[in-house]
BAVO-999313 format. One record per residue (C-alpha): residue in one letter; x, y, z. Coordinates in nm, 2 decimals, always signed. Layout:
// BAVO-999313
<A <X Y Z>>
...
***
This chain:
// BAVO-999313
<X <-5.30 -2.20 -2.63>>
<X <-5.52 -2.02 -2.76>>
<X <-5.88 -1.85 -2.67>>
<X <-6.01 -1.79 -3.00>>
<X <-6.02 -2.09 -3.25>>
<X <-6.03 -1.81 -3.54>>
<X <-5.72 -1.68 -3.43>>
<X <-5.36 -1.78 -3.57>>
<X <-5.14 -1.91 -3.33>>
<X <-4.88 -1.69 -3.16>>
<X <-4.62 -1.85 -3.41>>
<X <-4.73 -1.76 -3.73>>
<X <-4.64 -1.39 -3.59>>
<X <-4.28 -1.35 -3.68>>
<X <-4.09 -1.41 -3.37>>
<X <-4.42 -1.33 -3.14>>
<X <-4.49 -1.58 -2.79>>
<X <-4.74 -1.43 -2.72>>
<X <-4.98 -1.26 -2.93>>
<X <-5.32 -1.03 -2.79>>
<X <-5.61 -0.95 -3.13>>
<X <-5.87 -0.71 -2.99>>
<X <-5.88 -0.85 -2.57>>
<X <-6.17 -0.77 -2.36>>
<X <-6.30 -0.88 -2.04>>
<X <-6.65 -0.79 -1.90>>
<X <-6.83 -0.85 -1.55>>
<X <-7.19 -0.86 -1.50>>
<X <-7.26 -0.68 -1.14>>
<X <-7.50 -0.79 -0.94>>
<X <-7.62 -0.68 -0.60>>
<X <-7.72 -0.95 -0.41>>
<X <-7.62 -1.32 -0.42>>
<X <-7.98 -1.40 -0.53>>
<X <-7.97 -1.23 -0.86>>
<X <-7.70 -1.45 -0.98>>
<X <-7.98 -1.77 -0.99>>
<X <-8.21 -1.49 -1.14>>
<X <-8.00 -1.40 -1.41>>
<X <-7.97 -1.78 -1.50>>
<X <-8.35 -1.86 -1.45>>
<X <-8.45 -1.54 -1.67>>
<X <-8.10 -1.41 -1.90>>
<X <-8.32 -1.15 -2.09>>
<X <-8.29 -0.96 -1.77>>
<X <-8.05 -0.67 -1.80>>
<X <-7.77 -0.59 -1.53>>
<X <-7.51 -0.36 -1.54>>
<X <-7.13 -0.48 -1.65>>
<X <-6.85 -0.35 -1.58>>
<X <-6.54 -0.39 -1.88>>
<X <-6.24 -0.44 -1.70>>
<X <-6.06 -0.47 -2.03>>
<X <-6.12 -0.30 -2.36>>
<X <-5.95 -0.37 -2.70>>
<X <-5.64 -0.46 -2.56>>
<X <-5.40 -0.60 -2.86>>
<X <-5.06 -0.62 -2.86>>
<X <-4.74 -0.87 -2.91>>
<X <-4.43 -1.01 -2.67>>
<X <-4.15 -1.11 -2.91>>
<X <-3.94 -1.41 -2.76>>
<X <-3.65 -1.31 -2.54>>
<X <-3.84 -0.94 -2.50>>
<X <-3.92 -0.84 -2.10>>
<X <-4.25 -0.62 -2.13>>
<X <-4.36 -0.44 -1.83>>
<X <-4.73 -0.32 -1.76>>
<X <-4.79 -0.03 -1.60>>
<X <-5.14 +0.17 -1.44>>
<X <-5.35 +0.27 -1.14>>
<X <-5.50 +0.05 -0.95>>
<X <-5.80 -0.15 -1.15>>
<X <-5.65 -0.01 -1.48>>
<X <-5.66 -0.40 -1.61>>
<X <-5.28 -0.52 -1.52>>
<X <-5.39 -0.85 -1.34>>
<X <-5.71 -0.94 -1.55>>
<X <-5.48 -0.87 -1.84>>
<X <-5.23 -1.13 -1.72>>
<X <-5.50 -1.37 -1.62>>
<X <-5.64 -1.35 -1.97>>
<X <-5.27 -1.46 -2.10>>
<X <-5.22 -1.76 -1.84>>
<X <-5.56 -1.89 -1.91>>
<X <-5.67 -1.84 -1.54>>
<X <-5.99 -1.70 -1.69>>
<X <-6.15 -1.65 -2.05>>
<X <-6.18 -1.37 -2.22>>
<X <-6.56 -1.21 -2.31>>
<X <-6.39 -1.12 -2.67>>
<X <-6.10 -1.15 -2.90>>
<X <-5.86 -1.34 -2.85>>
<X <-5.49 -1.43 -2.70>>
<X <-5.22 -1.70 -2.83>>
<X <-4.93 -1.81 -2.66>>
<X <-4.66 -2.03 -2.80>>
<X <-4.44 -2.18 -2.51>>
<X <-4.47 -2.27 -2.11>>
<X <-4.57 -2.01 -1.88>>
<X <-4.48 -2.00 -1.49>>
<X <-4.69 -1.70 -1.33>>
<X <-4.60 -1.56 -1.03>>
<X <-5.01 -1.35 -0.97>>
<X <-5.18 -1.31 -0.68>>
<X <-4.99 -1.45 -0.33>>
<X <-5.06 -1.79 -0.31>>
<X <-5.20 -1.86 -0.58>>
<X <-5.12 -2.26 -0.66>>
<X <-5.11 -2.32 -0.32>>
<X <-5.28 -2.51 -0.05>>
<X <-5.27 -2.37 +0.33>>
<X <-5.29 -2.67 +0.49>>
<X <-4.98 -2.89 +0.28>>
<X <-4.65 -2.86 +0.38>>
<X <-4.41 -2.64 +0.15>>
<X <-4.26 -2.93 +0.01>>
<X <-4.60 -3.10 -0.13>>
<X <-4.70 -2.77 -0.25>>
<X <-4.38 -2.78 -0.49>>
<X <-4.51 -3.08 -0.61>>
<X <-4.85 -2.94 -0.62>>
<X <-4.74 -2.62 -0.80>>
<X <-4.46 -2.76 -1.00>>
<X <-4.73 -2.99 -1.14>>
<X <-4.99 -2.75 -1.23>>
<X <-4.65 -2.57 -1.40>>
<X <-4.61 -2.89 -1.65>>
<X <-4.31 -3.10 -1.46>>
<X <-4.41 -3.46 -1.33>>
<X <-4.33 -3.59 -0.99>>
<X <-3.99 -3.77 -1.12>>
<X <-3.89 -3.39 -1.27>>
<X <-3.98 -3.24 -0.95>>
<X <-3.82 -3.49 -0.72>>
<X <-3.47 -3.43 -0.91>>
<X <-3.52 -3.07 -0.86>>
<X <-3.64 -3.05 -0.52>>
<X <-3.30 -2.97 -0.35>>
<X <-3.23 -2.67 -0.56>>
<X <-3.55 -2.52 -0.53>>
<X <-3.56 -2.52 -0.17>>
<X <-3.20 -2.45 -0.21>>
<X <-3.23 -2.12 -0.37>>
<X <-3.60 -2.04 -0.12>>
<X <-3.35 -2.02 +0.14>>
<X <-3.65 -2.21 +0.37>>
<X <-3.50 -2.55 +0.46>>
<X <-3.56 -2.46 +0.82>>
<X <-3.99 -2.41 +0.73>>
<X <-4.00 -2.67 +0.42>>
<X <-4.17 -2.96 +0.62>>
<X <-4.38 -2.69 +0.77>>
<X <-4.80 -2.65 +0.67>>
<X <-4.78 -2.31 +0.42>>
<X <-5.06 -2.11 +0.64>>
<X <-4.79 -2.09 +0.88>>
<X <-4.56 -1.89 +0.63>>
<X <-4.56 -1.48 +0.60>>
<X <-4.61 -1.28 +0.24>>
<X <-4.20 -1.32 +0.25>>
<X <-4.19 -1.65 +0.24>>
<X <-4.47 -1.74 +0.02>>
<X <-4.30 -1.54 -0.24>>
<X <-3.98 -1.72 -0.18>>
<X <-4.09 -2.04 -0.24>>
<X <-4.34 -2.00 -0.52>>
<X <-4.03 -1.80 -0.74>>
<X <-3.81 -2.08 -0.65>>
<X <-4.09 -2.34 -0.81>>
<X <-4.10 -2.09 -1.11>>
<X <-3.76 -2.06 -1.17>>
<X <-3.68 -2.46 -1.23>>
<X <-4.01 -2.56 -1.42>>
<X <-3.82 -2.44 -1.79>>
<X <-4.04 -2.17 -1.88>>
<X <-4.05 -2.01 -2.22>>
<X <-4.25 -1.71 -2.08>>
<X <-4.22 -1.57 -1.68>>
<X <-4.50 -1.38 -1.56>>
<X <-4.49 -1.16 -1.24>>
<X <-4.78 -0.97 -1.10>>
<X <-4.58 -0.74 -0.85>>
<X <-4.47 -1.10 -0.63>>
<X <-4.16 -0.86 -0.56>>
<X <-4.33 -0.63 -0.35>>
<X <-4.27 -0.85 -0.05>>
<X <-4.02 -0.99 +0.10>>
<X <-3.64 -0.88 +0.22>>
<X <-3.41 -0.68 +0.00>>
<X <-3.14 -0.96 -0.02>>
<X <-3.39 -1.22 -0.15>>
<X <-3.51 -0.98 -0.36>>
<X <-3.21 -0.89 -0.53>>
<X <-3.20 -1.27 -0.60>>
<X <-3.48 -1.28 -0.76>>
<X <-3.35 -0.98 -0.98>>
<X <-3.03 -1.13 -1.06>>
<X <-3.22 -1.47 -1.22>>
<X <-3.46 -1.22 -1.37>>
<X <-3.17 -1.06 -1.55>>
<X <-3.07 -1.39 -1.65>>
<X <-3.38 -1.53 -1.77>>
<X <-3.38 -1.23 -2.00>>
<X <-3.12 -1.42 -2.23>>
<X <-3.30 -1.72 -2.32>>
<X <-3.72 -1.65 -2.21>>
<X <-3.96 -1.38 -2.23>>
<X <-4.13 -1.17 -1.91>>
<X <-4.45 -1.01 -1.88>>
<X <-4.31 -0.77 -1.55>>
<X <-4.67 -0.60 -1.37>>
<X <-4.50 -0.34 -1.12>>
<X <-4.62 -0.01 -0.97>>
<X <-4.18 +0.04 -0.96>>
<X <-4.15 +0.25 -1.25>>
<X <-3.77 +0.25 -1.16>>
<X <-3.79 -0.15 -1.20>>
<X <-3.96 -0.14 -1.52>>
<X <-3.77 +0.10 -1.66>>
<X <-3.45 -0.16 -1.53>>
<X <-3.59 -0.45 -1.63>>
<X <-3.77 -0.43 -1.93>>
<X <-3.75 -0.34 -2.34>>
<X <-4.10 -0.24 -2.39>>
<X <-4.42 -0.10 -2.18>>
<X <-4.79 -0.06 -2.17>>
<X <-4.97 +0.15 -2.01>>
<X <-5.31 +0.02 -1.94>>
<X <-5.58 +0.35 -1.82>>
<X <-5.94 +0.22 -1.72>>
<X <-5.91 -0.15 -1.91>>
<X <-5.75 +0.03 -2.29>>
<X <-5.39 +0.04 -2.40>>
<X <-5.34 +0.48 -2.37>>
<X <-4.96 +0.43 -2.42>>
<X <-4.68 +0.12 -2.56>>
<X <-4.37 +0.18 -2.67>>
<X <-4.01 +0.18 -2.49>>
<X <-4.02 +0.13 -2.13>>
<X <-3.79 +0.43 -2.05>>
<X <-4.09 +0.69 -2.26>>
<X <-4.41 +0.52 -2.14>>
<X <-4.29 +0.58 -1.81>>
<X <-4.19 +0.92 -1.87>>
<X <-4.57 +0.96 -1.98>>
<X <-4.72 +0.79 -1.69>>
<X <-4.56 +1.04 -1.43>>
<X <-4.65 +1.26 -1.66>>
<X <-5.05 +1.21 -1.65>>
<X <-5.02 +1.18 -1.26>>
<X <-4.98 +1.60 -1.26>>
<X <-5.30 +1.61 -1.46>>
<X <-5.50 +1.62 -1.18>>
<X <-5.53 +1.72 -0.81>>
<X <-5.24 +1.57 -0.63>>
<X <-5.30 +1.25 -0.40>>
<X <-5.33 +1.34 +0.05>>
<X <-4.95 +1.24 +0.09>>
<X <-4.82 +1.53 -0.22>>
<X <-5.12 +1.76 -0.09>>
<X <-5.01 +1.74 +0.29>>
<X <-4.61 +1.80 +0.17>>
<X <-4.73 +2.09 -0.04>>
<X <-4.93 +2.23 +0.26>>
<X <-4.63 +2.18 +0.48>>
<X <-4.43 +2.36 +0.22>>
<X <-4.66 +2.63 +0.22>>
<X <-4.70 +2.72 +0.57>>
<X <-4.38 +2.90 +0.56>>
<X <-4.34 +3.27 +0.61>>
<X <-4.39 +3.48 +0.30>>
<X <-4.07 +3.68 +0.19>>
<X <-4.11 +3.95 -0.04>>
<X <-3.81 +4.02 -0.25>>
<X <-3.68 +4.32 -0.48>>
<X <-3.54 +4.30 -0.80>>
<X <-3.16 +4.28 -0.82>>
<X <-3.16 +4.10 -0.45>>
<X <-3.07 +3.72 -0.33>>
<X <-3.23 +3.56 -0.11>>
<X <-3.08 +3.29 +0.10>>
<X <-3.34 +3.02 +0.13>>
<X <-3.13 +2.77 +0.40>>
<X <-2.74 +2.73 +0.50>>
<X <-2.64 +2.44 +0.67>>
<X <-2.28 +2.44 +0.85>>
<X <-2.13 +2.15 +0.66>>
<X <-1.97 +2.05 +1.01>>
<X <-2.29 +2.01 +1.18>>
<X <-2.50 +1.70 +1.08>>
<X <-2.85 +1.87 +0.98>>
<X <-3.20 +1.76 +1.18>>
<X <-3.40 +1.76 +0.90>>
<X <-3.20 +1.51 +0.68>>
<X <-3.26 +1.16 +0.62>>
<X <-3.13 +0.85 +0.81>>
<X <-3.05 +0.51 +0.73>>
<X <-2.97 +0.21 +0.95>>
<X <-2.67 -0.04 +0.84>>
<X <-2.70 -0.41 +0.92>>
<X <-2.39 -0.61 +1.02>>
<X <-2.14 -0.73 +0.78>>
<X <-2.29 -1.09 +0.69>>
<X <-2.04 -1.32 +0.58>>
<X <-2.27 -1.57 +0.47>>
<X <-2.38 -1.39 +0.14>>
<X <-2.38 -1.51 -0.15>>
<X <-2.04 -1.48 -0.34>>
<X <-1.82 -1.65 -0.62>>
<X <-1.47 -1.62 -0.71>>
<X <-1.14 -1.79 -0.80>>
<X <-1.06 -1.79 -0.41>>
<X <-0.66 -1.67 -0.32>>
<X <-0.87 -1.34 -0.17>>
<X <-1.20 -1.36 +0.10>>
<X <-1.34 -1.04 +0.22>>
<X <-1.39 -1.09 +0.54>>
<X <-1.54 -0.76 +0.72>>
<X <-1.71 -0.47 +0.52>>
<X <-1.92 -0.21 +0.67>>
<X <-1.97 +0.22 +0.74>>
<X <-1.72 +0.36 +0.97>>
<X <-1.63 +0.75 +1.13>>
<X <-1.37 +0.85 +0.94>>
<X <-1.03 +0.73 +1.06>>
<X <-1.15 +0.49 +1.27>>
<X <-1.25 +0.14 +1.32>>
<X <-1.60 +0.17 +1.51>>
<X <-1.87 +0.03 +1.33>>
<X <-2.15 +0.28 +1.20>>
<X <-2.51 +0.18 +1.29>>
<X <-2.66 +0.46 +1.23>>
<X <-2.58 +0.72 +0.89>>
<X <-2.73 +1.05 +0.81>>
<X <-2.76 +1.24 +0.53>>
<X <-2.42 +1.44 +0.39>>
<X <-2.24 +1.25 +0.71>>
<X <-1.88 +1.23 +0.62>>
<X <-1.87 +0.85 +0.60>>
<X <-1.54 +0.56 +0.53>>
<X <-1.65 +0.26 +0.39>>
<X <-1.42 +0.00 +0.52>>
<X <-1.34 -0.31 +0.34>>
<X <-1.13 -0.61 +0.50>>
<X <-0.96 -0.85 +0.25>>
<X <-0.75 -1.15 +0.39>>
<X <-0.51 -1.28 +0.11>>
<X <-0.44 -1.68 +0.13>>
<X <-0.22 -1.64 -0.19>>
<X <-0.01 -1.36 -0.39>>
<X <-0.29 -1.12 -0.53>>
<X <-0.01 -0.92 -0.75>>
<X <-0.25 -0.59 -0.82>>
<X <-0.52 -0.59 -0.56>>
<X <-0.85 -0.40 -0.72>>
<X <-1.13 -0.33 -0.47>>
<X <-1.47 -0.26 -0.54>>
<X <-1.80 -0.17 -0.43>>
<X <-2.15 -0.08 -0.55>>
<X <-2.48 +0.02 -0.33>>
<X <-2.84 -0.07 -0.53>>
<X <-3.15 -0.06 -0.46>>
<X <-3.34 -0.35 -0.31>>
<X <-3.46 -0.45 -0.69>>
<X <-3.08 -0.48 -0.78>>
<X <-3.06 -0.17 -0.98>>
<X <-2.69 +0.04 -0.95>>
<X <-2.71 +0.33 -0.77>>
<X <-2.30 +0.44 -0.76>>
<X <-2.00 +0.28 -0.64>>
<X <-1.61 +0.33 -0.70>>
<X <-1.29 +0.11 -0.65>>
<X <-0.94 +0.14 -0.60>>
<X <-0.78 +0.14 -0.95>>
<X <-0.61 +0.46 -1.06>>
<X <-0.46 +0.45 -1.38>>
<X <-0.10 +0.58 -1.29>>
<X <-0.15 +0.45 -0.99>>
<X <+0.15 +0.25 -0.81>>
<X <+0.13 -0.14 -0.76>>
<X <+0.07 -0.28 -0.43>>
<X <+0.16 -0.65 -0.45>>
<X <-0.03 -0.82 -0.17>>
<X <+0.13 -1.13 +0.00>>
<X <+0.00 -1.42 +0.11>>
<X <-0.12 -1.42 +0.46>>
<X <-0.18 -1.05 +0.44>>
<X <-0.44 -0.81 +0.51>>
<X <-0.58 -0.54 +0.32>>
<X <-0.78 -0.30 +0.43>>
<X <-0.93 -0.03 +0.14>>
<X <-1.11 +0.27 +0.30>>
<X <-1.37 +0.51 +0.06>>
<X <-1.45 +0.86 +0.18>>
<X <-1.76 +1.04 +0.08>>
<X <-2.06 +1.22 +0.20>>
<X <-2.40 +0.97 +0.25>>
<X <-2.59 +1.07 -0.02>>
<X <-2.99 +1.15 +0.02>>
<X <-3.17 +0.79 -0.08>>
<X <-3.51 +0.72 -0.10>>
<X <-3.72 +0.55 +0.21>>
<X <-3.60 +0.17 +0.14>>
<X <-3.36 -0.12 +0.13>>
<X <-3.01 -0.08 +0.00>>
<X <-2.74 -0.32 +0.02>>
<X <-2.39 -0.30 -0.03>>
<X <-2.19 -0.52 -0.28>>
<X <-1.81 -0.54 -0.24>>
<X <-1.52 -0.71 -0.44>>
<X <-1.15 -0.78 -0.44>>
<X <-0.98 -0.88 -0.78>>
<X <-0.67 -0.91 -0.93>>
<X <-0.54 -0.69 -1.25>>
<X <-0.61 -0.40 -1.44>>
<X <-1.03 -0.25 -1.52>>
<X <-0.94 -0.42 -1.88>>
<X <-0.79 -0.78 -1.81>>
<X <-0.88 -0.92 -1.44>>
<X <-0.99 -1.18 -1.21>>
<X <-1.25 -1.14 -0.97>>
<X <-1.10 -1.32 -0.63>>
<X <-1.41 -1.26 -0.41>>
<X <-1.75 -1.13 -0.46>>
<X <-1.98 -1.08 -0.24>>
<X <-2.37 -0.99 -0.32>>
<X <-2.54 -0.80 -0.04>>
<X <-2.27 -0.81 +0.24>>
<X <-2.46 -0.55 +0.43>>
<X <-2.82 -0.39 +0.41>>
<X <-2.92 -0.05 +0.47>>
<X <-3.25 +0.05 +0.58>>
<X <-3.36 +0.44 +0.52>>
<X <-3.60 +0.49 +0.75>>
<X <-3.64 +0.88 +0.71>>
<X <-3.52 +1.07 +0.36>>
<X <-3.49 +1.46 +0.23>>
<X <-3.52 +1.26 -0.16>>
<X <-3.88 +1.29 -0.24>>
<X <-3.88 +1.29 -0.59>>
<X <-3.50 +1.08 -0.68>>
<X <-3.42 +0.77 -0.58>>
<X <-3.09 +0.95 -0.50>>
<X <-2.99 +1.31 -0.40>>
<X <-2.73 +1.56 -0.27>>
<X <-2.70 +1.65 +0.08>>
<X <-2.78 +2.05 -0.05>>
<X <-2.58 +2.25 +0.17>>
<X <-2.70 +2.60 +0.03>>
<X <-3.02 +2.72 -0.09>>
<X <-3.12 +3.07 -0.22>>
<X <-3.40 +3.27 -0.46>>
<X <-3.22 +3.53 -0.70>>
<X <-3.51 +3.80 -0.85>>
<X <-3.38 +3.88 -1.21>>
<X <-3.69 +4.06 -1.33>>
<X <-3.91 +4.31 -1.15>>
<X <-3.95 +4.27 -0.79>>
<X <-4.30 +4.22 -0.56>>
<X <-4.31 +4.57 -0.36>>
***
């Protein structure tokens, strides 16, 4: 495809699928309805345009993830419009070698008043497969929507969650070359959503993806390459990790937005201490036996044993969840620098000669936060017999994590960190929900238990 009959085609550029030469896109405005017709009767007219993009060039290599990055009406979703050929572009032009699914606005593809299985036809036509294509692959994409229960059901009945569900699951079994996602990951549940992730990470391998987020921490995950698009122009592309490092960057230019300028006020109302030179000042102490008020505070779901998992089987984990230490009662509430055992119940149907267990807690876009398991080196080994139960315990302090969804993924395998088998793993066995955090600035923190102010130089009298 391509918009500008001048311009080569996407594969005469090295390895390029998609290719952008000098991209804009203008508006006329017009202020009422009626001066559309007038502009047509009488075009010498002038009105005032509006250039949502500017110049834009740039080039997707195959099996490169780029993510676009700006403000709000910076360009992002005009730009990926321009590249599914939703819309055409004023001037310049864009080639694309390859089959696009796009994931844009909600909805988009699909009509309100069909059920969701006719809109997979519907949408997995306007995607290139026929109806005999479609019909093989209906099971497994309602299979992996999780909707079977709503499938048979008119759309305009479904929430934001489960119109993302459903139009992902069409994208990901139409054979795409390219995968385009205007933030369609902003809705919807953190277990679904880590799906999503998981085939994103796997598309990676054999397609390209054009990512559109405000998540700088799931750009920064997900892809190679950025761009940052600033009122409709390309101000910064390079690696994702540094053009995101310069979009924070350029939002401390300028005056802070209400919610930093309300947390700095609230900062700032505090009592003024004056302080002499040579003298420490002791900002905040919390008793590290007292759970502090001010903290953050997450709720933990139930253990769901339902998730989705794989394994060579002779191991199931069959309870996980947050406990008081050295005991059994479930945690359904956590607070921040609580003293907390994770507790993880592994029933053994066959020998597992050296038991390894695992876990990891990530973010709701999939993305590792910490974890830990149970092999030590020098460790002794704990045959476990069939029939058995095992129960590993890990003690720490619940860290500081952003407002969000976590989740918790656990494991048992059999062997050493260098040669193993995993038994049982389970994706998402519980979710955590932090409904109140200390971490404004990290997606994870320390439970600080002592704050102070040292004056080195001269002191304020």
């Amino acid at each position: 495809m391509s918009s500008d009959p001048t311009f080569a085609d996407a594969g005469a550029h090295d390895d390029a699928i998609i290719v952008a030469d000098a991209l804009s896109k203008s508006y006329t405005l017009y202020d009422r309805p009626s001066d559309r017709l007038r502009h047509l009767l009488m075009p010498w007219r002038k009105y005032p345009r509006f250039d949502a993009l500017k110049g834009v060039s740039f080039k997707v290599n195959r099996g490169e993830t780029v993510g676009i990055i700006g403000r709000n009406g910076a360009g992002k979703s005009t730009l990926l419009q321009l590249v599914t050929g939703t819309i055409p572009p004023t001037s310049g032009g864009i080639a694309v070698a390859g089959r696009i699914a796009a994931l844009l606005e909600l909805g988009a593809g699909f009509e309100p008043d069909f059920t969701g299985r006719e809109n997979v036809m519907l949408n997995g036509t306007i995607l290139g497969l026929d109806a005999r294509q479609l019909r093989e692959r209906m099971d497994s994409i309602v299979a992996f929507s999780e909707l079977e229960e709503f499938i048979d059901r008119p759309v305009r009945t479904y929430s934001s969650g489960m119109f993302m569900r459903l139009a992902f699951s069409v994208a990901a079994h139409v054979d795409a070359d390219i995968l385009i996602i205007d933030e369609a990951l902003a809705v919807g549940d953190a277990r679904f959503t880590q799906k999503c992730m998981r085939y994103l990470n796997d598309f990676k391998r054999r397609g390209s993806i054009l990512f559109v987020s405000h998540d700088l921490g799931a750009v920064t995950g997900l892809c190679d390459r950025a761009i940052w698009l600033d009122h409709g122009a390309v101000r910064a592309e390079g690696s994702a990790i540094a053009v995101c490092e310069q979009y924070v960057a350029s939002q401390f230019e300028g005056p802070a937005d209400d919610a930093d300028s309300q947390h700095a006020e609230t900062e700032s109302a505090a009592p003024i201490v004056k302080a002499v030179a040579g003298e420490t000042i002791v900002m905040f102490e919390r008793d590290p036996a007292v759970r502090a008020d001010d903290g953050g505070v997450a709720s933990c779901s139930a253990f769901n044993p339902n998730a989705s998992s794989f394994g060579i089987g002779g191991a199931r984990i069959t309870d996980a969840g947050l406990v008081r230490p050295g005991e059994d009662r479930r945690l359904e509430t956590v607070n921040e620098g609580q003293d907390v055992e994770l507790r993880v119940v592994v029933d053994a149907d066959e020998v597992v000669e050296r038991p390894i267990v695992g876990f990891y807690i990530k973010d709701r876009l999939g993305q590792l936060l910490f974890g830990d398991n149970t092999f030590r080196e020098k460790a002794p080994v704990v045959p476990v017999a069939a029939g058995s139960k095992l129960v590993a315990r890990f003690r720490f302090p619940w860290p500081a994590l952003a407002r969000g969804s976590y989740t918790l993924t656990v494991a048992i395998a059999d062997g050493t960190m260098a040669n193993h088998v995993q038994r049982h793993w389970m994706h998402d066995a519980v979710v955590f929900e932090v409904l109140a955090s200390s971490a404004h600035l990290t997606m994870v923190g320390l439970h600080i238990g002592r704050a102070t102010f040292e004056v080195i130089g001269p002191g304020v009298s």
